[in-house]
C-alpha positions as CSV (number, residue, x, y, z in Angstrom):
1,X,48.2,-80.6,11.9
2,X,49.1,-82.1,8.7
3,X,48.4,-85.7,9.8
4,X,45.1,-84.6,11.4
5,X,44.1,-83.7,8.0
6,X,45.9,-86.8,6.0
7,X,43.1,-88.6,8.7
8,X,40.5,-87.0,7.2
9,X,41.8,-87.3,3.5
10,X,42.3,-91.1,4.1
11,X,38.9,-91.7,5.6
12,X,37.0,-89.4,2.7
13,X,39.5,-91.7,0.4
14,X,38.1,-95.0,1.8
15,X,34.4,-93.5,2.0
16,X,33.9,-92.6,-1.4
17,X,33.8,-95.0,-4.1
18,X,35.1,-92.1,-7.4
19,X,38.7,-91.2,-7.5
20,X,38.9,-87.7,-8.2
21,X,35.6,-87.0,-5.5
22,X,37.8,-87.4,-2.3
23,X,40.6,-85.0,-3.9
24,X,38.4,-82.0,-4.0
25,X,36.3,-82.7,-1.3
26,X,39.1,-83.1,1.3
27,X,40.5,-79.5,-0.4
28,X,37.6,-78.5,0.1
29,X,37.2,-79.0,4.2
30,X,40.8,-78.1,4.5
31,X,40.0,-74.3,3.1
32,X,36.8,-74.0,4.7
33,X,38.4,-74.8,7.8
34,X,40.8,-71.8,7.4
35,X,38.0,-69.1,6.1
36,X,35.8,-70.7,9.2
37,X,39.0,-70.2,12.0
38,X,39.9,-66.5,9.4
39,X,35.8,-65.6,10.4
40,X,35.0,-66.6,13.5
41,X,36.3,-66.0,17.4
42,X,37.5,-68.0,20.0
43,X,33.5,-69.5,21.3
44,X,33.9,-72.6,18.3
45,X,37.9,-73.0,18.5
46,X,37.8,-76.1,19.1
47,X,36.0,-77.4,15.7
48,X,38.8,-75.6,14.1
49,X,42.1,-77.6,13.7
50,X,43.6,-74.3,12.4
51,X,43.0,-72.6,15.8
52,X,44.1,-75.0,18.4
53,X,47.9,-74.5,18.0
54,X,48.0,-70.6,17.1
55,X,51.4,-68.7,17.1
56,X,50.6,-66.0,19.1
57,X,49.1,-68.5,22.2
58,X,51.9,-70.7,21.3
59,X,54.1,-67.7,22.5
60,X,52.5,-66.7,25.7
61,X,51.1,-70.0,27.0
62,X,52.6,-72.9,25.5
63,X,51.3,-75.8,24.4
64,X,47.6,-76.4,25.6
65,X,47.3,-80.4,26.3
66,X,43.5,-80.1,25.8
67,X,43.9,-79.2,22.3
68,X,46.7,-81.8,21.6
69,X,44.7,-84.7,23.2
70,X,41.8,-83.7,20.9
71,X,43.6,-83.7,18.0
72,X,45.0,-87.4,18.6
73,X,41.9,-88.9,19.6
74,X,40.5,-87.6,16.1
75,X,43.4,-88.8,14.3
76,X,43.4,-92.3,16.0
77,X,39.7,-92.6,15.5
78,X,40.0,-91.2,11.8
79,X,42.2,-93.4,11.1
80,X,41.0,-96.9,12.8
81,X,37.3,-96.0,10.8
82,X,39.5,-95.5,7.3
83,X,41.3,-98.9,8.3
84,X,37.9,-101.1,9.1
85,X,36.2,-99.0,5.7
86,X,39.5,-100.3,3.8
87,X,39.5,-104.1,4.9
88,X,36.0,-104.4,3.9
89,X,36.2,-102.4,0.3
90,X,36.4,-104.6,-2.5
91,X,38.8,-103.0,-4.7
92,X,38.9,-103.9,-8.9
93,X,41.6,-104.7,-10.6
């Protein structure tokens, strides 16, 4: 879970052009991702990163290979989009 949110730190990095903007943004998705899975059932768990590897179902079912798969692909395609944002970026020096 943490590298599925370093994705989306690194691609909010490469997106916005401020400094200090992608800090509190990302902070920002990361806790309304927890009050979001804290709030709501199981009917939007997969838009919640928090929910798809929960202790209790971790317990009884094991790991479910729906939720890991998801959570690659949007790593992978996090990722590749920060990459092809940060080849193009002209950076100052």
């Amino acid at each position: 879970m943490q590298i599925f949110f370093m994705s989306i730190g690194l691609l909010i990095s490469v997106i916005l052009p401020k400094v200090k903007s992608p800090l509190s943004l990302s902070l920002g998705i990361t806790i309304g991702l927890y009050v979001l899975g804290a709030l709501t059932d199981d009917k939007i768990r997969f838009l919640i990163p928090f929910k798809y590897f929960n202790g209790k179902d971790l317990l009884l079912d094991g790991l479910n290979i729906k939720y890991i798969l998801l959570s690659i692909i949007i790593i992978i395609s996090f990722l590749l989009i920060a990459y092809n944002k940060y080849k193009k970026r002209d950076l100052y020096v």
